[in-house]
Structures are given as structure tokens and as C-alpha cells.
C-alpha positions as semicolon CSV with decimal commas, in nm:
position;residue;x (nm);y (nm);z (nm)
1;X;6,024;-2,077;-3,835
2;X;6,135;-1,719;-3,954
3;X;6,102;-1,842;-4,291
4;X;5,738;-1,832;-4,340
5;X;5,806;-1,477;-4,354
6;X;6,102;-1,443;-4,544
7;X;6,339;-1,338;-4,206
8;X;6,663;-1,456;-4,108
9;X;6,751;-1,561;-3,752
10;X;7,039;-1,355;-3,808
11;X;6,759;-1,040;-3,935
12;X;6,540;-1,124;-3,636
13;X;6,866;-1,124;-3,346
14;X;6,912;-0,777;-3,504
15;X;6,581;-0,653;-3,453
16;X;6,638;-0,721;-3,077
17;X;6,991;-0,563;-3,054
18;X;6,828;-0,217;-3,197
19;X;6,600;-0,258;-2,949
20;X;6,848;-0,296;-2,655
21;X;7,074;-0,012;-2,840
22;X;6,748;0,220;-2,845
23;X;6,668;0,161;-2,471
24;X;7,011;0,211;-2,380
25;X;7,040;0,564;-2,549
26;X;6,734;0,677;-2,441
27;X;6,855;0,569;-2,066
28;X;7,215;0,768;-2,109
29;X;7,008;1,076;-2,303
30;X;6,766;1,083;-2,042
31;X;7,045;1,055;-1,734
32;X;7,268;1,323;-1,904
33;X;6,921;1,544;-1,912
34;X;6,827;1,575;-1,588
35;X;7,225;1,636;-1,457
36;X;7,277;1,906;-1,747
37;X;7,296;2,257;-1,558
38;X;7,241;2,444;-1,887
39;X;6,879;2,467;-2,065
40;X;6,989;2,474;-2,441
41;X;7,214;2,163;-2,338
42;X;6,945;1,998;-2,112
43;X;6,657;2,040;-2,396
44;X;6,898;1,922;-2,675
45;X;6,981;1,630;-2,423
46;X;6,596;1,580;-2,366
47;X;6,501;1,600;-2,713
48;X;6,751;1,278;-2,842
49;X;6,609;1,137;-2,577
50;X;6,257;1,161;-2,745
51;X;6,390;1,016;-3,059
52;X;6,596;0,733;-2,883
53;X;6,260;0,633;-2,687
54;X;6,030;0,694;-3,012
55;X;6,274;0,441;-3,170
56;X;6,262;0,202;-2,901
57;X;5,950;0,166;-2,929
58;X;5,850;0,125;-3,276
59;X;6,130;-0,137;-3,256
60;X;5,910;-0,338;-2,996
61;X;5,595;-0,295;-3,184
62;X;5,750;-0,428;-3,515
63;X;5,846;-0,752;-3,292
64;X;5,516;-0,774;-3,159
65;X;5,399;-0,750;-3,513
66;X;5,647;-1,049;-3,614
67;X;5,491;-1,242;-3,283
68;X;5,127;-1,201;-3,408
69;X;5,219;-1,298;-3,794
70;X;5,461;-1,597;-3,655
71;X;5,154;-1,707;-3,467
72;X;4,929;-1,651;-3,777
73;X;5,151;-1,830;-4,003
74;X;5,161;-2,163;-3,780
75;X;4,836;-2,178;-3,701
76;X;4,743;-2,179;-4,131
77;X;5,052;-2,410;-4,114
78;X;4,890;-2,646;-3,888
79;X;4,555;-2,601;-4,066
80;X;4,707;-2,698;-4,400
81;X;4,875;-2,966;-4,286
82;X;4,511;-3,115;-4,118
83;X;4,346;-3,054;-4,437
84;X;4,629;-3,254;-4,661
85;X;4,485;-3,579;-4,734
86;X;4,669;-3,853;-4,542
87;X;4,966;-4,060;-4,743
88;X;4,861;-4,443;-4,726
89;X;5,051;-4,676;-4,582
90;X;5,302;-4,890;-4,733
91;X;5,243;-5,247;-4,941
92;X;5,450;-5,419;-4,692
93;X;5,275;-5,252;-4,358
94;X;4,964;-5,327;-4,457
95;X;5,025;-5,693;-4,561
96;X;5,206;-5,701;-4,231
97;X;4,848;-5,605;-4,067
98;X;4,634;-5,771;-4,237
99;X;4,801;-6,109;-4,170
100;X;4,834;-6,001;-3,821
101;X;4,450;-5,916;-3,774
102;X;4,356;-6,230;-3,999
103;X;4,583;-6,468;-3,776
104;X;4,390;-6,320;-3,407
105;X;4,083;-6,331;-3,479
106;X;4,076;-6,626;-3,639
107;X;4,194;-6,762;-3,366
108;X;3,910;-6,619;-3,166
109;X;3,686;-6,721;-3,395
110;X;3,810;-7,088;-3,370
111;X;3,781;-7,111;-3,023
112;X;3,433;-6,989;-3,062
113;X;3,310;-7,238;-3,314
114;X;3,443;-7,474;-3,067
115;X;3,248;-7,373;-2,821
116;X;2,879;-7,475;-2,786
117;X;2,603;-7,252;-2,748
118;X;2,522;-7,158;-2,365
119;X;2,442;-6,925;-2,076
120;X;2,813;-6,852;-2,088
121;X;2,841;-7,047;-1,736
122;X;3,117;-7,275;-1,782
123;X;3,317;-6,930;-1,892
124;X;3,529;-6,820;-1,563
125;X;3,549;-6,379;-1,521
126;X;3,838;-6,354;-1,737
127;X;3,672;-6,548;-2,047
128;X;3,859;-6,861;-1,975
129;X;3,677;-7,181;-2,065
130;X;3,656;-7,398;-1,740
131;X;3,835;-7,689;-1,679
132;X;3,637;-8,020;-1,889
133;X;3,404;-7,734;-2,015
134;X;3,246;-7,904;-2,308
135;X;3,314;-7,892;-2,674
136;X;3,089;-7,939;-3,039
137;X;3,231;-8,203;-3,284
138;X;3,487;-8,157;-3,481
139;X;3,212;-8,103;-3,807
140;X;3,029;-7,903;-3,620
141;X;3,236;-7,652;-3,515
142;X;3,445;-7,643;-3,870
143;X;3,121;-7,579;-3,986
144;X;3,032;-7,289;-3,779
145;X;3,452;-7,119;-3,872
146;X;3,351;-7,144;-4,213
147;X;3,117;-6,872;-4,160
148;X;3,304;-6,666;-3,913
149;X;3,630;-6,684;-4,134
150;X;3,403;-6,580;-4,396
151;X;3,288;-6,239;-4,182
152;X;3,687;-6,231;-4,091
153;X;3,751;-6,217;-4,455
154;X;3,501;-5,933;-4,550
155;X;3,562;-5,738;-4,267
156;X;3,908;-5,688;-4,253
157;X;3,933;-5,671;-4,694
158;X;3,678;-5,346;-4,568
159;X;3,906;-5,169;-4,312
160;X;4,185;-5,208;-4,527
161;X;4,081;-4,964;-4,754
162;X;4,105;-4,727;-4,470
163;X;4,421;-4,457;-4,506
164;X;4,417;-4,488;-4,125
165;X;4,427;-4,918;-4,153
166;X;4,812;-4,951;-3,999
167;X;4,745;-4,682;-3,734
168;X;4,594;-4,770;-3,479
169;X;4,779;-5,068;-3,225
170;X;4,707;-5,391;-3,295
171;X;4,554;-5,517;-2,987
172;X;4,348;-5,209;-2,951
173;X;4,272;-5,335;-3,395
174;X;4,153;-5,670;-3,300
175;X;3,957;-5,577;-3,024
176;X;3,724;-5,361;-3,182
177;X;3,728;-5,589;-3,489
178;X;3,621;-5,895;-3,253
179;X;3,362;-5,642;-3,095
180;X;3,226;-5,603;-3,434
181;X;3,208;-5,937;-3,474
182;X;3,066;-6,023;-3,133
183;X;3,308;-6,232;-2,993
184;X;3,229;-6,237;-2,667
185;X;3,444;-5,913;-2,480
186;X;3,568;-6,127;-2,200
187;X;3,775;-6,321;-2,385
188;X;3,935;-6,096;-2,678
189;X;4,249;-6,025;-2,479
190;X;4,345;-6,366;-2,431
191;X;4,374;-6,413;-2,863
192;X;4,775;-6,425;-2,768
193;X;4,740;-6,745;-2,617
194;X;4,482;-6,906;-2,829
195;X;4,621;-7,190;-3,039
196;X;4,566;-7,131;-3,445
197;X;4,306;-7,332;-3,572
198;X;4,378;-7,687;-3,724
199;X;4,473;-7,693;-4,084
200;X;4,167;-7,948;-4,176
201;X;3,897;-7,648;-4,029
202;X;4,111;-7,385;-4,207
203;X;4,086;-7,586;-4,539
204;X;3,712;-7,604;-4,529
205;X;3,548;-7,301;-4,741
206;X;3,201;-7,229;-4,704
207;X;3,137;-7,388;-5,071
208;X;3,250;-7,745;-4,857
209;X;3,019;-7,663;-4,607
210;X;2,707;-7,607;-4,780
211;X;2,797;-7,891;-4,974
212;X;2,803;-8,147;-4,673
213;X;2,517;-8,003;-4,528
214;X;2,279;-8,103;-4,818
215;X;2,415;-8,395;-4,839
């Protein structure tokens, strides 16, 4: 840290042996003082004494001064640093993150095309569909994942352009994703234990969909 202003360790370990060599002068000058019996030799005692503690202490105010400019220089350290823009993550991170995000909440977003429009009372507290809870065809609810893997898509091509995209954890990255998508909160934790949709609904785009529904 001595750097930022061009001292040594060795420089600043100095500064505090002067120090302890000033105090203990002005100690043995100040001793040798008070026992002398003769003035001349008592006054000449007293008066290295004076220099010894005069030193002393401009020693400790030049490492007070190094404290205070230490302190300065980390804190416009730190400041700098804040202001420097952030390095992006890596190709391979962010692929990594993408396909991880992509894979949960499509997921989620399968088992909520799946799922047919309700009060929500066949969902137990922890989000869990109930046992025989009841399901839309197959058409149906490829139909509706067309359109959420659509808002998957565009959503997560937007956060990636974020220089903060790889840092936050991933749970903590799909859950506010899926919030912003309004999967329903209760059941965004489970996305671990969903299965991945079925390759015919992942192979339907939304230009199939339209398609079959003007037919």
C-alpha cells in the first residue's frame, strides 16, 4: 500500500525506529537532567532534551501525515475502481447462462401451458399440482409454449446484454426472470424438478401456430 506514495516498507519501518530512538533520548536526556547537581550541566542536559522531544514529535506528526494521505489515497483508489466500467463476461460464461436460464424457465413455462386456466385450487401451498389435477390437450397447450418460449426468447436475448448478466446466482436469475414473466411465485423453485418439455412442443414456432389456428 506504501506505494501509492512512493514509500518503501523498509522507508516507513524507519520512520518508526526514529521515532522510538527520539523518545528514548529524550527519556535518558530528561532522567540525566533532573539527577545533574550542576546548572551548566543540568541546562545543557535539559536543552538536548528539548531537541530530542521536538524531534520526536515531528517524527509522529509526519506518520500521522502518511496515515491521513494512506487513507486519502485508498479511498480515490476505491472510487476509481467503482467508476471503471465493468469487464464483460466471457463467450463461454455467458453461453453457459443463457442455456441455463433458457432450459428453467422453459421448463416452467411448459408446465404452465399445461396447465389450464383456474382459481389456482387444484395447486397445493408449495405450487405443486394436485394429484389427477387436470391438464389442456396436447395442441392446446403447445400452442400456448409457443408464445411463452417466444417471451423466454426476447427476454433473456435482453438481459444478456447486461455487463452484470453472469453475476448474479442462477436460481436467484430465474426467479426474477419467471417473476417477470408471471409464472406463478409458488412454483418457481420447484423448475429443478420439472421435466423439459417434449421435443414435438419445442419444435412448434409461433409461425406453426398461427398457421394451424387459421386453418
Amino acid at each position: 500500500m506504501w506505494d501509492a506514495l512512493d514509500i518503501t516498507e523498509d522507508e516507513a519501518r524507519g520512520l518508526a525506529e526514529i521515532a522510538q530512538h527520539d523518545l528514548a533520548l529524550a527519556r535518558d536526556f530528561a532522567r540525566r537532567a533532573l539527577a545533574a547537581e550542576d546548572n551548566d550541566e543540568a541546562a545543557r542536559l535539559g536543552r538536548s532534551y528539548q531537541r530530542a522531544a521536538r524531534s520526536y514529535r515531528q517524527t509522529l506528526a509526519v506518520k500521522a501525515r502518511l496515515r491521513r494521505d494512506l487513507a486519502a489515497a485508498a479511498h480515490a483508489r476505491a472510487q476509481a475502481e467503482a467508476a471503471a466500467p465493468k469487464p464483460r463476461p466471457g463467450q463461454a460464461a455467458v453461453a453457459r447462462r443463457i442455456g441455463e436460464l433458457r432450459a428453467a424457465l422453459l421448463r416452467l413455462g411448459w408446465d404452465e401451458a399445461e396447465r389450464p386456466e383456474s382459481d389456482g385450487t387444484e395447486m397445493d401451498q408449495g405450487g405443486e399440482s394436485g394429484e389427477g389435477a387436470a391438464t389442456v390437450d396436447f395442441e392446446t397447450a403447445c400452442r400456448d409454449f409457443a408464445y411463452r418460449r417466444a417471451d423466454i426468447d426476447e427476454l433473456i436475448a435482453d438481459e444478456r446484454a447486461s455487463p452484470e448478466f453472469c453475476d448474479e446466482p442462477l436460481d436467484d436469475h430465474v426467479a426474477r426472470l419467471a417473476l417477470h414473466l408471471r409464472f406463478p411465485p409458488g412454483g418457481i423453485g420447484r423448475w429443478p424438478d420439472l421435466p423439459d418439455p417434449p421435443r414435438a412442443a419445442l419444435s412448434r414456432d409461433l409461425h406453426d401456430v398461427d398457421w394451424r389456428s387459421s386453418a
